[in-house]
C-alpha positions as CSV (number, residue, x, y, z in Angstrom):
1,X,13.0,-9.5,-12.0
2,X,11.4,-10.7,-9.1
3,X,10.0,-7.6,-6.2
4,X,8.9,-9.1,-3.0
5,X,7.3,-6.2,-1.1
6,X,5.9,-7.5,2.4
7,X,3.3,-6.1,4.0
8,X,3.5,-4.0,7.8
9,X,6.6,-6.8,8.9
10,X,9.5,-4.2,10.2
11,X,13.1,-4.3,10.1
12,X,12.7,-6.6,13.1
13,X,10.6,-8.7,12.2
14,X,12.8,-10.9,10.6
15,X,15.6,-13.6,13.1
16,X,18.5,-12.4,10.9
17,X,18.5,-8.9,11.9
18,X,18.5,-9.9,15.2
19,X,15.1,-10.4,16.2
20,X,15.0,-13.2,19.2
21,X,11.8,-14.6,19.1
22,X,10.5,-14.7,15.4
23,X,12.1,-17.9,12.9
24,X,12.3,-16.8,9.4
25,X,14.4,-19.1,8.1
26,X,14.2,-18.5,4.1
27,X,14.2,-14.3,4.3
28,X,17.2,-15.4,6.3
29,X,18.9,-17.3,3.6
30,X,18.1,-14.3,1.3
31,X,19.8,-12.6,3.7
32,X,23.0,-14.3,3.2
33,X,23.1,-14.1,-0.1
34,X,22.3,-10.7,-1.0
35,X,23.3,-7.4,-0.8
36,X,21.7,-5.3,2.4
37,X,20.8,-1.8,2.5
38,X,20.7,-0.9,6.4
39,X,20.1,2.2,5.9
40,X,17.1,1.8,3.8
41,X,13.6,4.6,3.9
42,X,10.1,4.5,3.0
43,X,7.0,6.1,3.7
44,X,5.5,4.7,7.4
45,X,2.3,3.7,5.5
46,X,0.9,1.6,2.7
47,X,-0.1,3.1,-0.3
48,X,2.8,5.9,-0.2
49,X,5.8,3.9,-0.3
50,X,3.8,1.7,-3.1
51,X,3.8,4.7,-4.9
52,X,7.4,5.9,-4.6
53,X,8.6,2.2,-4.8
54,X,6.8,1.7,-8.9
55,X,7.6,4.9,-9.8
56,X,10.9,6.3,-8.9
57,X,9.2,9.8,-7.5
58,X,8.7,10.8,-4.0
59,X,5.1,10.0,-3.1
60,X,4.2,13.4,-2.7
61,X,5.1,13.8,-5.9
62,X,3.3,10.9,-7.3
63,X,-0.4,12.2,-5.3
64,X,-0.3,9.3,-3.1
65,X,0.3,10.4,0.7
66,X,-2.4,9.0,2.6
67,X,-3.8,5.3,2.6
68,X,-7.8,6.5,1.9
69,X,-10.0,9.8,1.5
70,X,-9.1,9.6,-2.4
71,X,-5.1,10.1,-1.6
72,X,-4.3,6.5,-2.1
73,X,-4.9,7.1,-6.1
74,X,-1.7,6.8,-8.2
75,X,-1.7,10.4,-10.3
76,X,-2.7,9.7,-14.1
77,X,0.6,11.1,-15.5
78,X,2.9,9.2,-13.4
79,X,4.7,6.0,-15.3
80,X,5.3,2.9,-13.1
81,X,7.7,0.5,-13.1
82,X,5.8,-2.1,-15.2
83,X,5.3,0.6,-17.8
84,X,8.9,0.9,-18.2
85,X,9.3,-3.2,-18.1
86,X,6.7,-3.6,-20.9
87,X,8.1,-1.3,-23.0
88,X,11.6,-2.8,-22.5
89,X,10.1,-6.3,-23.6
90,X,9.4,-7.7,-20.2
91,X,6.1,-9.8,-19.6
92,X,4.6,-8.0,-16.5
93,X,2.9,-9.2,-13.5
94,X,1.1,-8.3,-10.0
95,X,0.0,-11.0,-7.4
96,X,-1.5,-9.1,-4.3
97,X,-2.1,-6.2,-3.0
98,X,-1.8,-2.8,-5.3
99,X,-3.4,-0.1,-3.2
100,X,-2.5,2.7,-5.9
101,X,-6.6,3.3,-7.3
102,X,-9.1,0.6,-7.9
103,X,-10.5,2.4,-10.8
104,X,-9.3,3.3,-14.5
105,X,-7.0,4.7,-15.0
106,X,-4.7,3.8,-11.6
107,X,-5.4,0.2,-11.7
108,X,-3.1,-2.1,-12.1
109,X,-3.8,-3.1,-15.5
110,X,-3.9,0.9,-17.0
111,X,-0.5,0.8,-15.5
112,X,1.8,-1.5,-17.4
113,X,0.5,-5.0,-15.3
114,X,-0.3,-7.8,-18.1
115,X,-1.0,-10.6,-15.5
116,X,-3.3,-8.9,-12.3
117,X,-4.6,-10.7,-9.6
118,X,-5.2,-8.4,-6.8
119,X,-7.9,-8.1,-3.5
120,X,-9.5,-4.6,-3.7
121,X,-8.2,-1.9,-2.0
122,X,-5.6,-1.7,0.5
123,X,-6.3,-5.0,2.3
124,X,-8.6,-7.7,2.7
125,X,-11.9,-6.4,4.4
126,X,-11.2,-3.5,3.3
127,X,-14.5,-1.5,1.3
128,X,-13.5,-2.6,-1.9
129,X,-12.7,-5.8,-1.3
130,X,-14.8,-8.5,-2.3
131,X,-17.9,-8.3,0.9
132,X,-16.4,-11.2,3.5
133,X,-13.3,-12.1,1.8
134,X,-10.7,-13.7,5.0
135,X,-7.8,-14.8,3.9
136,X,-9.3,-18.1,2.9
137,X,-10.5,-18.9,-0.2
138,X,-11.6,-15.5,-1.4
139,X,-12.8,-14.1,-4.3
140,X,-10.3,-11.5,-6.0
141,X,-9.7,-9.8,-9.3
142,X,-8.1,-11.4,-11.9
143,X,-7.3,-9.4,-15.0
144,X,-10.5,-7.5,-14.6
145,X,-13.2,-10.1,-13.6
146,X,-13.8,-11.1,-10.1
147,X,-13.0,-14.9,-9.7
148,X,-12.8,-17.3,-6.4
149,X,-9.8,-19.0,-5.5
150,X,-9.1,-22.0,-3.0
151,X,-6.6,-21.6,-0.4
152,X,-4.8,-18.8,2.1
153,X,-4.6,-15.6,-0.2
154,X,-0.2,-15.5,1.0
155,X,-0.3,-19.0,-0.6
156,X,-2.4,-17.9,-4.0
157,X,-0.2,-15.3,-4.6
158,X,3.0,-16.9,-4.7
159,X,1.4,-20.0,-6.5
160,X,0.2,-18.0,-9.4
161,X,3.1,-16.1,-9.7
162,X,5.1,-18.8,-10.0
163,X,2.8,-20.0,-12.7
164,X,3.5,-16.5,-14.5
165,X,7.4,-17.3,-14.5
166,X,6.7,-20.8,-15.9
167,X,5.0,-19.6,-18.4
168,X,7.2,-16.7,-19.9
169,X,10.3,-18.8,-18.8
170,X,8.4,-21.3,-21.8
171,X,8.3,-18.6,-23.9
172,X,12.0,-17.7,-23.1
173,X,10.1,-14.0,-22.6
174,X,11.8,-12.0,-19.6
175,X,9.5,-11.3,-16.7
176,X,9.0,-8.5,-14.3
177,X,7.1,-10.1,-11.3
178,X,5.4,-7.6,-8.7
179,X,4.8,-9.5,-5.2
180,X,3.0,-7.6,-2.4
181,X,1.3,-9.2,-0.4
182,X,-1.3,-8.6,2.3
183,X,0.4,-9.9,5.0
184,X,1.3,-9.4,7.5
185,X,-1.5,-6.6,7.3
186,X,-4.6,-6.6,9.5
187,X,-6.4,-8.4,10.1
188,X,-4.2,-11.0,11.7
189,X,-6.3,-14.2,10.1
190,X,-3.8,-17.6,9.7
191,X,-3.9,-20.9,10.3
192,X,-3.1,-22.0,13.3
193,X,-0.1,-24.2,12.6
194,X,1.5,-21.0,12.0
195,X,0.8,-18.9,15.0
196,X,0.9,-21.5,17.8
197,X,4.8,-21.7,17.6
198,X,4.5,-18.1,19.0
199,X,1.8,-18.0,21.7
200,X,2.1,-18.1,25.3
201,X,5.5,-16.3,24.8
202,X,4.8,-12.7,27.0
203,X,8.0,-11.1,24.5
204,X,5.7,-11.2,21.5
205,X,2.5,-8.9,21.0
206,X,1.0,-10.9,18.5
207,X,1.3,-14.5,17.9
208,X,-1.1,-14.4,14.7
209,X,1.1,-11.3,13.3
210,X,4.4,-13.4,13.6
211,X,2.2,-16.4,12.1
212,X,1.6,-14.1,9.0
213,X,5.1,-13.6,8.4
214,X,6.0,-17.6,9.3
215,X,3.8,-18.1,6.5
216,X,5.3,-15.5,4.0
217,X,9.0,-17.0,4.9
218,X,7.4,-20.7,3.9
219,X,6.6,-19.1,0.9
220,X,9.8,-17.4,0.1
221,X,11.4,-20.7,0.5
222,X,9.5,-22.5,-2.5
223,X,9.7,-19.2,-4.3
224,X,13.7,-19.7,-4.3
225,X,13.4,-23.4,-4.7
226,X,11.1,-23.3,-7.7
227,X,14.1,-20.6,-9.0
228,X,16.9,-23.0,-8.3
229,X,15.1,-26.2,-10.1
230,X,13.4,-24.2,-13.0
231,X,17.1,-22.6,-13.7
232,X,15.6,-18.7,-13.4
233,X,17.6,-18.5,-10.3
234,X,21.4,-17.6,-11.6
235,X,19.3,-14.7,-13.7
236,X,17.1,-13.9,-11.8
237,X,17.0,-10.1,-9.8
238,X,15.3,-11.0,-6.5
239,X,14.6,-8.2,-4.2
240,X,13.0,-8.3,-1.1
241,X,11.6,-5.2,1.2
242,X,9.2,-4.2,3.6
243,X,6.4,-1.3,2.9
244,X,7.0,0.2,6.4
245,X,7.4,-0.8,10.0
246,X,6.7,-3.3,12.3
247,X,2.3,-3.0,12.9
248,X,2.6,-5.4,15.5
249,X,5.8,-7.1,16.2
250,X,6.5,-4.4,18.9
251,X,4.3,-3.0,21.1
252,X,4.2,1.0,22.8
253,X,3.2,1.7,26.0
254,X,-0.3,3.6,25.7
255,X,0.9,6.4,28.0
256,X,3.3,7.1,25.1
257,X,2.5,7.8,21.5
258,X,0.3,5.0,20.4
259,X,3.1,5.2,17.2
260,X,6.0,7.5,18.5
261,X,6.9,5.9,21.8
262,X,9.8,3.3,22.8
263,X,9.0,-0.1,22.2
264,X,8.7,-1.7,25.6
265,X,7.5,-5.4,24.3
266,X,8.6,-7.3,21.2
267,X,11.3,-6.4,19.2
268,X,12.3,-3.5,17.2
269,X,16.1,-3.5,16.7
270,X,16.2,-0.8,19.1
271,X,14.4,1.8,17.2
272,X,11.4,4.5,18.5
273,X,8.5,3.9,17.0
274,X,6.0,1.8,14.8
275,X,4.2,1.9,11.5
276,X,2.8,5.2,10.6
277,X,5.8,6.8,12.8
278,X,8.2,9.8,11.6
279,X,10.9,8.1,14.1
280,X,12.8,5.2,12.6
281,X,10.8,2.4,13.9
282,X,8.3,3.6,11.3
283,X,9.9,4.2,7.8
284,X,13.6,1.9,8.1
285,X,13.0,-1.2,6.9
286,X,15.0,-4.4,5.7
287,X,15.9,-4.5,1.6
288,X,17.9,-7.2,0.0
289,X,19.0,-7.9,-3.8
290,X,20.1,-11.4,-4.7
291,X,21.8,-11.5,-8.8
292,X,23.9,-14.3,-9.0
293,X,24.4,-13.2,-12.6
294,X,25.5,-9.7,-11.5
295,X,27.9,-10.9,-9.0
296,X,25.7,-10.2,-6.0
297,X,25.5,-13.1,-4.0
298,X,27.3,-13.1,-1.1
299,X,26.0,-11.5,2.2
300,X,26.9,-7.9,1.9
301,X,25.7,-5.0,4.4
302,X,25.7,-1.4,2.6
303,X,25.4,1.0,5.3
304,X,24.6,4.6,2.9
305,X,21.7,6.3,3.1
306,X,19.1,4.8,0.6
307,X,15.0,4.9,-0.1
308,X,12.1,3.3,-1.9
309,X,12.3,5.9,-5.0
310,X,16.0,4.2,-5.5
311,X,14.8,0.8,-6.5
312,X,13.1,1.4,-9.9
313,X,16.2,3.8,-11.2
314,X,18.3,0.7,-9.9
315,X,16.6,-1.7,-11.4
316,X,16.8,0.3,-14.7
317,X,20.2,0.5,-14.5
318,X,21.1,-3.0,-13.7
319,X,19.1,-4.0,-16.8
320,X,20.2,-1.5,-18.8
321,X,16.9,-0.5,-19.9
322,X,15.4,2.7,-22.3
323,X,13.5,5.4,-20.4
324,X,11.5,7.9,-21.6
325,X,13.3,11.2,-21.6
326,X,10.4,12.7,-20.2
327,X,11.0,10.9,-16.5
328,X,13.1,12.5,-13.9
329,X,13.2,9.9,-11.1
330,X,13.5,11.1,-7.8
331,X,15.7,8.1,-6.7
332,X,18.5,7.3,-7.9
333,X,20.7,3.9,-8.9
334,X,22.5,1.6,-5.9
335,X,24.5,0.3,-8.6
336,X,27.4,1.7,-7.6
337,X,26.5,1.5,-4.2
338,X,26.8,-2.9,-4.6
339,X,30.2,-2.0,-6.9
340,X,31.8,-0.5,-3.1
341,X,31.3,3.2,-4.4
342,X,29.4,5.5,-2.4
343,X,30.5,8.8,-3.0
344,X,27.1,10.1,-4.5
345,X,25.6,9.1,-1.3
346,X,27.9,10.6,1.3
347,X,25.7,14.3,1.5
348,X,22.7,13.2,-0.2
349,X,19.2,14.2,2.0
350,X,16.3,11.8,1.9
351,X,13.0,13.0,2.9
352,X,10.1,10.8,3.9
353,X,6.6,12.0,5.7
354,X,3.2,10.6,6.7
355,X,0.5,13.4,5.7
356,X,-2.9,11.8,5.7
357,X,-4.8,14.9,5.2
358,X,-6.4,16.3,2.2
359,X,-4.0,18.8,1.2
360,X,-0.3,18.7,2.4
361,X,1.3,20.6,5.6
362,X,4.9,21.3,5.8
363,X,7.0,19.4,8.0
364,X,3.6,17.4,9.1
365,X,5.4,14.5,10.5
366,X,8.6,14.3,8.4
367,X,11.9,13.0,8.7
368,X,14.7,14.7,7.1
369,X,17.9,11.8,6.7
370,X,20.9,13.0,5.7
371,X,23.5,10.5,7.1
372,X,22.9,9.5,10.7
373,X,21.2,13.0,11.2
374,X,17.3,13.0,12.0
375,X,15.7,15.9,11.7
376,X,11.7,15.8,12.7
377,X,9.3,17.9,12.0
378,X,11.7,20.9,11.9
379,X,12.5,20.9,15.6
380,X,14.1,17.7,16.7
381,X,17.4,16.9,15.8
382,X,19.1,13.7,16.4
383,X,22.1,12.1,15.8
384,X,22.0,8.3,15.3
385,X,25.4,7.4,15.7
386,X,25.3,8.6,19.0
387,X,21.1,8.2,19.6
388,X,19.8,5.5,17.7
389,X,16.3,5.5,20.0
390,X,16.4,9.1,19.3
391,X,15.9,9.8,22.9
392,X,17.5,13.5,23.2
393,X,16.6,16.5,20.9
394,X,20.1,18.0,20.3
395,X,18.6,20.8,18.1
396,X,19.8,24.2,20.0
397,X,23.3,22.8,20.3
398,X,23.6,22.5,16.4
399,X,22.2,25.8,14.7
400,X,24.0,25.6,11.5
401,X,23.1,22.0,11.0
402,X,19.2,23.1,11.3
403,X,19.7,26.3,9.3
404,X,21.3,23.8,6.6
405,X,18.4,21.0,6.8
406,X,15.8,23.9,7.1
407,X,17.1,25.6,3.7
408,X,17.3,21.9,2.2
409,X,13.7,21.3,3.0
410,X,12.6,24.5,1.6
411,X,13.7,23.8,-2.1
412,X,12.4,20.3,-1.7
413,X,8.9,21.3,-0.9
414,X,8.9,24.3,-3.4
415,X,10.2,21.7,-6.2
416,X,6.9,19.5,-5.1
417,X,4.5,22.5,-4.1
418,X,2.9,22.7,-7.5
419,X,2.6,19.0,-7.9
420,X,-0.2,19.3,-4.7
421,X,-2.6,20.6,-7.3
422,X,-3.0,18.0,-9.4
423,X,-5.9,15.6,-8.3
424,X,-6.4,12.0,-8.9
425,X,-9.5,11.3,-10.7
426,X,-11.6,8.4,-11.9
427,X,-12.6,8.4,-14.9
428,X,-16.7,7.5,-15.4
429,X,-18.4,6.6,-18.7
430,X,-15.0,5.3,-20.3
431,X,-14.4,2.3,-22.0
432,X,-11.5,0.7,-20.2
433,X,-14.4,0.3,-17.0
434,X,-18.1,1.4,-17.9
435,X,-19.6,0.6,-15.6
436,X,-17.5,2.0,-12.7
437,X,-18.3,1.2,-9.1
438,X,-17.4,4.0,-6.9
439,X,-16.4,2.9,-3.3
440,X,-16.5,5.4,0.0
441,X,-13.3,4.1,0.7
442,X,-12.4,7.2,-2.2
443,X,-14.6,9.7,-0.6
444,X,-13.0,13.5,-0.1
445,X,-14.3,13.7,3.5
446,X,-13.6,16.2,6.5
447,X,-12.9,13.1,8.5
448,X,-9.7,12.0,9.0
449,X,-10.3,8.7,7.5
450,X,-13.4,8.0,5.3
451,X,-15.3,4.3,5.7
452,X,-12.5,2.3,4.6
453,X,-13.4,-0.9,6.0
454,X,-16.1,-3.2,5.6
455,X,-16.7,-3.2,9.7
456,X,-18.0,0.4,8.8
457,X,-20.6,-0.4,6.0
458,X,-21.9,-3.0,8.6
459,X,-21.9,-0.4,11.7
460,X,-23.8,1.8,9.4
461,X,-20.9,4.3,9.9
462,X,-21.9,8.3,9.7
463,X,-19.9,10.0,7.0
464,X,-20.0,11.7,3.7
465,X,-17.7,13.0,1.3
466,X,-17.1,14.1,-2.4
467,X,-15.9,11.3,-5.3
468,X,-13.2,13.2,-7.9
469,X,-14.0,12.3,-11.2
470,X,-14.0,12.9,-14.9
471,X,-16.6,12.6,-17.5
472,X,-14.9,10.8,-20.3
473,X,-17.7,11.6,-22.7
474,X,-20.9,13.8,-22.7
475,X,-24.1,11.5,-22.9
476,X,-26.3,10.2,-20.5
477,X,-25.7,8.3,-17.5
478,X,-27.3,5.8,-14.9
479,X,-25.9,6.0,-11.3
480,X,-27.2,3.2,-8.8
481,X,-26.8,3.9,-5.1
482,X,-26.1,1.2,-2.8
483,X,-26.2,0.8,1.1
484,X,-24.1,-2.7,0.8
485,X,-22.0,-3.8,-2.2
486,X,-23.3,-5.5,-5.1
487,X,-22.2,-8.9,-4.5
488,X,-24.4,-9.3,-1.3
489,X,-27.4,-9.0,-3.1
490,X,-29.3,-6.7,-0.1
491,X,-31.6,-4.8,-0.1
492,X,-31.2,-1.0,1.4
493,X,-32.7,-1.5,4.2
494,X,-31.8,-5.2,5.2
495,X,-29.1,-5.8,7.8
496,X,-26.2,-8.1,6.9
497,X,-26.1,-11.6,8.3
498,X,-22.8,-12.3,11.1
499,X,-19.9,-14.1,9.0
500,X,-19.8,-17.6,10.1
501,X,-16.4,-18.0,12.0
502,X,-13.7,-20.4,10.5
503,X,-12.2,-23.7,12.6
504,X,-8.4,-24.1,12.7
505,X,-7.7,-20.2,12.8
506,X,-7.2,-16.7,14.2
507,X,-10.4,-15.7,12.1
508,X,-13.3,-14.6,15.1
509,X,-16.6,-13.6,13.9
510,X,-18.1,-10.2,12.8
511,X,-20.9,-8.3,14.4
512,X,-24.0,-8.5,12.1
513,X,-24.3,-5.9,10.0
514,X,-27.0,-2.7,10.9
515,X,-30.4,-2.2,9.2
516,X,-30.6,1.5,8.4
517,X,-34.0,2.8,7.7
518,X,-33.3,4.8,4.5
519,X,-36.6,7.4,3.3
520,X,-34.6,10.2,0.6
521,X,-32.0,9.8,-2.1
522,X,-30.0,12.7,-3.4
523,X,-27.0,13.0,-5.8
524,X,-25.5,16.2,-7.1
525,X,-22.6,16.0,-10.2
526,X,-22.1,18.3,-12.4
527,X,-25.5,21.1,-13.1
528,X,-27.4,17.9,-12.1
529,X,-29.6,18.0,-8.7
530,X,-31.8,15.1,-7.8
531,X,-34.0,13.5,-5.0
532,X,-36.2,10.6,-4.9
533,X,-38.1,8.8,-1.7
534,X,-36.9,5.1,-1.0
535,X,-38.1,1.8,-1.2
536,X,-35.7,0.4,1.0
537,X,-36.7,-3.5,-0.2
538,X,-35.0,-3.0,-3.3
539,X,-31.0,-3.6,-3.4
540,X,-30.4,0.2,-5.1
541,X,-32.2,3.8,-5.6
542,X,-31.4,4.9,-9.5
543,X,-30.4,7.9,-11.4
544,X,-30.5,9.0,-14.7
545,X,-28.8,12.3,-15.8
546,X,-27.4,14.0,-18.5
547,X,-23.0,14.8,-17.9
548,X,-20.4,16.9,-19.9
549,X,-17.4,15.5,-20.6
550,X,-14.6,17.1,-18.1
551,X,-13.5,17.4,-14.2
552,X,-16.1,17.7,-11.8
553,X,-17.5,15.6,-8.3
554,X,-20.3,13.7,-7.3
555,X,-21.7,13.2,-4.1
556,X,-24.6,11.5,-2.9
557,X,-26.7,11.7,0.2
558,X,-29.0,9.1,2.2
559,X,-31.7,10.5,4.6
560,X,-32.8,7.8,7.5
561,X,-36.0,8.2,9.1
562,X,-34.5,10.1,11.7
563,X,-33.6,12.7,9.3
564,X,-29.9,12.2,9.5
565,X,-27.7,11.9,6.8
566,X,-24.8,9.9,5.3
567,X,-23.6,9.2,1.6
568,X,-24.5,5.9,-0.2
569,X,-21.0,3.8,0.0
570,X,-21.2,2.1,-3.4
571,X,-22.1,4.2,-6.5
572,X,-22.2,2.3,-10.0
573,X,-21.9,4.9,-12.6
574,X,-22.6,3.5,-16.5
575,X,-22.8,5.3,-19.8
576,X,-25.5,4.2,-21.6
C-alpha cells in the first residue's frame, strides 16, 4: 500500500480535471487508471485532515483541529493507520511531512511508523524544523536522529521511499508506505527549471507553486515506473489525495474574503474558495485508487459523497485486515462504492470544519454535505446541482431541509462534545525522548496563532503561552531555555546572521535575525516557581527542579531590558 498525500495542490491543480494552464502529466496517467472520488472531503487545513486521514475518526474527534497552539497533536489514545498495518504484518513507513506532534508520544515513530524520515513540524521553516532548512539539502529526522541529506526534499522523499519498498519487496515483507510531502506548501522554494514553464503567464498566481507540483508529478512518474519494473505494480494499492485546497493555484480578490471569495485568477474548477475555506474550493479535493490486482484499473469517476476518515476503513477492507474491536471508525469502506454499489451512501451526512481556536465553537466554519446540499455555518444553504459556486443562500426557501441538517448536526457534536476534553500532552522525563525539546510552535496562547515559523524566532516575535505536559516519573529535572534553537549554537542575546540566498531558484533571502536584550528568566511547572538574572552570552539560562509524576503545564517567561516580556521558544526538558 502506497498513500500519496500532496500538500496545499487543489482539485484544480492538476491538467486532468480540467485545469488549462498547469501540465501534470503522471497524476494524469494515475488518473486514468484509477478509480475517482469527485465528491471527495477533508479538513481545509494541514494537520486535521492528517489526522482524520491515519486514523479513520473525524479530526475533532482525534484532538487535531488546528495547524499550531498545541491543536496540531495527534490524541495519545487514538490508533493510526500504521498501527493497524504493523500489527497486520506490514513493514511501515513515513517519508515527509507528519504534522500530528513532534514529541513522544504523537510522533511518528510512537505511532506504528518503523521507517521515519520527516522535517519538523508542519513544514519546512517552520519552528521545529531544523534552523534554515530550504528545500535543498536539509537536515531532517531520520528514525529519531537528525541527519543531512543532498538534494530537493520532494526528490529525498520519494527516493528513500522507494528504497523502503526495495527493501521489504527483498524480504517478500508487505509494505505500507506513507508519502506526504511538503509541497506544494509554502514556501514556494524550487528550482527553476520547474517554475519557468509557468511564468509570465497573467492566468497563474504563482509560477513557483505550479513549479512545486511539476516537480511532485516528475516524481509520481518514477514512483510508478520503479512499480512497473520492480513488479510491485499489479499488487500494489496506490492512492493519491490532496490535504486540502488549492493555497495558491487560484487567487481571490482582496475585497472579498481573503479565503471565502470567488476565484477571479487561476483555476479552481469553478468552486468558491481556497485552502482554510468552509466553501468547496477549500475542503474537495482530487482522490484516486489504482489496484490492478483488485480489478481497479480503468478510469472510473464515483460521484457519492465521500471523506478523508473513509480511506483507512477502506483500506482495511480491501486488505482484509484484523482490527481491534475497540475502534469505531468514523469513516467508512468505498469498497462497495468501486463494486458500483452505493446505496449506503445515498443519505449519508459528512461534516468537515476549520476551528483553529483553543476549544471548539459550534458551527465555527463548517460544512454540512449531505449529497449536493451545502449547509454553512448553520445559515447558508446551497444546492450544488444547481449552485456549484455557491453564489445564492437558498436557506428560507427550504425550512425542513435546515430543521433536518440542524437536528443532524446536533447529535453529531453531542457524540464528539466529550471528546473536546481530552488534551494532547507531551510527555517529559520519559524514556522514549529524554531529553525533550519543547518548541513554541506547541504553546497554548491567547493568540490566534502562536510563533510557528522560524521568521518569528528571528523577528523576536511578542508572545507567550502555556506547554501541556506530563511528568512521566517523579525525580528531578533540568530545563534549559533558549532564545534560538539548539543547532545554531547562539547565544541569548546574539542576532542571527541573513541566510545566504541560493542561485538557480525561487529561494530569496531572510531578514537577519533580531538581538533581544534579555535581563530575567522565570519558569513556573508544577509547585515549582523560579527566576534567575541573564547572562545573555551564554546560548541557554538553566533550571533545576524537583516534578511529580502526572498532568500539569509549564511556561516560561523572558524579561528584555525594556521590561517586556515573551516566553523562551525552545525549552529542553531532561530527567536526570
Amino acid at each position: 500500500m502506497i498513500l500519496i498525500l500532496v500538500d496545499d495542490q487543489g482539485y484544480g491543480d492538476i491538467a486532468a480535471l480540467g485545469n488549462p494552464y498547469i501540465k501534470t502529466p503522471h497524476i494524469d496517467a494515475l488518473h486514468a487508471s484509477s478509480a475517482r472520488f469527485t465528491d471527495y472531503h477533508v479538513n481545509p487545513t494541514c494537520a486535521p485532515t492528517r489526522a482524520a486521514l491515519l486514523t479513520g475518526h473525524n479530526a475533532n474527534r482525534a484532538g487535531v483541529w488546528h495547524t499550531v497552539n498545541g491543536r496540531s497533536i495527534l490524541l495519545e489514545r487514538e490508533t493510526t493507520a500504521a498501527q493497524i498495518m504493523k500489527a497486520n504484518g506490514y513493514a511501515t513507513g513515513i517519508f515527509g511531512k507528519w504534522h500530528l506532534g513532534d514529541n513522544y508520544p504523537s510522533r511518528p515513530q510512537d505511532k506504528g511508523f518503523e521507517e521515519v524520515l520527516i522535517h519538523g513540524g508542519g513544514g519546512i521553516e517552520q519552528t521545529m524544523d531544523y534552523w534554515d532548512n530550504d528545500y535543498f539539502n536539509d537536515t531532517y529526522h531520520h528514525n529519531g536522529k537528525l541527519e543531512k541529506f543532498e538534494g530537493f526534499c520532494t526528490d529525498i522523499w520519494f527516493d528513500e521511499a522507494m528504497k523502503f519498498m526495495a527493501e521489504n519487496k527483498a524480504k517478500n515483507k508487505p509494505f505500507f508506505c506513507y508519502l506526504p510531502t511538503n509541497a506544494a506548501h509554502t514556501p514556494y522554494f524550487v528550482a527553476n527549471k520547474y517554475s519557468d514553464p509557468y511564468k509570465d503567464n497573467e492566468n497563474i498566481p504563482s509560477a513557483a507553486f505550479y513549479g512545486l507540483i511539476a516537480n511532485v508529478d516528475e516524481n509520481i512518474g518514477k514512483l510508478t515506473e520503479y512499480l512497473k519494473t520492480s513488479g510491485l505494480m499489479d499488487n500494489t494499492i496506490l492512492v493519491f489525495m490532496t490535504d486540502n485546497g488549492t493555497s495558491a493555484g487560484a487567487k481571490i480578490p482582496k475585497t472579498d474574503d481573503r479565503l471565502d471569495g470567488f476565484v477571479t485568477n487561476g483555476f479552481n474548477a469553478g468552486m468558491r474558495g481556497i485552502k482554510a475555506s468552509k466553501y468547496e474550493g477549500g475542503h474537495r479535493v482530487p482522490l484516486f485508487i489504482h489496484w490492478k490486482d483488485g480489478g481497479i484499473t480503468v478510469g472510473k469517476d464515483i460521484d457519492a459523497l465521500t471523506a478523508h476518515y473513509d480511506v483507512l476503513p477502506t483500506l482495511v477492507d480491501l486488505c482484509d485486515l484484523e482490527v481491534n474491536d475497540s475502534i469505531a471508525f468514523d469513516g467508512q469502506s468505498l469498497k462497495p462504492l468501486i463494486a458500483g454499489d452505493d446505496s449506503n451512501f445515498k443519505e449519508r451526512i459528512v461534516i468537515t470544519n476549520s476551528q483553529r481556536v483553543d476549544v471548539p465553537e459550534p458551527w465555527r466554519r463548517t460544512s454540512l454535505m449531505q449529497g449536493k446540499w451545502r449547509l454553512i455555518d448553520g445559515t447558508e444553504l446551497y444546492d450544488l446541482t444547481s449552485d456549484p459556486e455557491q453564489r445564492t443562500n437558498i436557506a428560507e426557501q427550504h425550512p425542513e431541509k435546515m430543521a433536518e441538517f440542524k437536528a443532524a448536526y446536533d447529535a453529531w457534536w453531542a457524540d464528539l462534545l466529550p471528546g473536546y476534553n481530552d488534551l494532547p500532552r507531551i510527555y517529559i522525563g520519559h524514556k522514549a525522548e529524554n531529553p525533550t525539546t519543547l518548541f513554541c510552535h506547541d504553546w497554548h496562547t491567547e493568540k490566534a496563532a502562536s510563533p510557528w515559523h522560524q521568521r518569528h524566532i528571528r523577528s523576536g516575535y511578542m508572545d507567550n503561552g502555556y506547554w501541556l505536559v506530563k511528568v512521566a516519573e517523579t525525580g528531578t529535572y533540568n530545563l534549559k531555555l533558549r532564545r534560538w534553537p539548539k543547532e545554531t549554537k547562539l547565544a541569548l542575546g546574539a542576532e542571527a546572521d541573513i541566510r545566504p540566498e541560493l542561485s538557480g531558484t525561487s529561494v530569496s533571502a531572510s531578514k537577519k535575525g533580531k538581538a533581544l536584550r534579555i535581563k530575567n528568566a522565570r519558569i513556573k511547572i508544577q509547585d515549582a516557581e523560579d527566576e534567575k538574572a541573564v547572562d545573555d552570552t551564554q546560548e541557554y539560562v538553566e533550571f533545576t527542579v524537583d516534578l511529580k509524576a502526572g498532568e500539569t503545564q509549564l511556561q516560561t517567561w523572558f524579561t528584555l531590558d525594556n521590561n517586556e516580556e515573551l516566553g523562551a521558544y525552545y525549552v529542553t526538558v531532561e530527567k536526570l
